[in-house]
Residue, then its C-alpha position, 0 to 999 in steps of 0.5 A: x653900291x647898288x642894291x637890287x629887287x627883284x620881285x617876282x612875276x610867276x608861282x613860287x613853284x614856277x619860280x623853284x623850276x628856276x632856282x638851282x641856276x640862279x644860285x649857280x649865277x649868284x655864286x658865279x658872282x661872288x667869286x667874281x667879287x660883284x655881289x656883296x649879300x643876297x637873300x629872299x625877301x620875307x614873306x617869299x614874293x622876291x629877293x634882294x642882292x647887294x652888289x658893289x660896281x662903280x656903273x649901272x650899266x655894269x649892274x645891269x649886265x650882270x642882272x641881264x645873265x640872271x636866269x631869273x630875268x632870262x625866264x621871265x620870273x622876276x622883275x628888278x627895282x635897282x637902287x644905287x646909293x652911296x654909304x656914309x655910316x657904318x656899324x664899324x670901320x671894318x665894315x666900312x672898308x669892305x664896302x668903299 
């Protein structure tokens, strides 16, 4: 399970020239069963997807088709991290 920060580098109006494509690739995907939630952080300075790969390196090239990241709007804090407890067991089948 990977979670990544993206923390953006640009205004929010430079940053809204680019979110109708980010959100294509967001939905892009979902459908394709990498990104499990994602959402702007509060306050707005950036955002945070949960995905779910066994490899970073997946991750990575999935982050690297981001428009975010092709224009130069956010950085990325990547976090891995292996869940152990959960709210309940449906949750914890979705997500293992």
């Amino acid at each position: 399970m990977f979670i990544a920060i993206l923390t953006y580098k640009k205004t929010l109006s430079e940053v809204d020239k680019h979110l109708a494509a980010h959100r294509e690739y967001l939905a892009t995907h979902y459908t394709a069963g990498d990104f499990i939630a994602s959402g702007p952080q509060t306050p707005r300075i950036g955002g945070v997807i949960m995905m779910k790969s066994d490899s970073r390196e997946t991750i990575m090239s999935i982050l690297a088709q981001d428009p975010f990241h092709i224009n130069d709007i956010a950085d990325y804090q990547v976090v891995e991290f292996t869940p152990t407890m959960f709210r309940n067991e449906d949750l914890k089948s979705f997500l293992t």
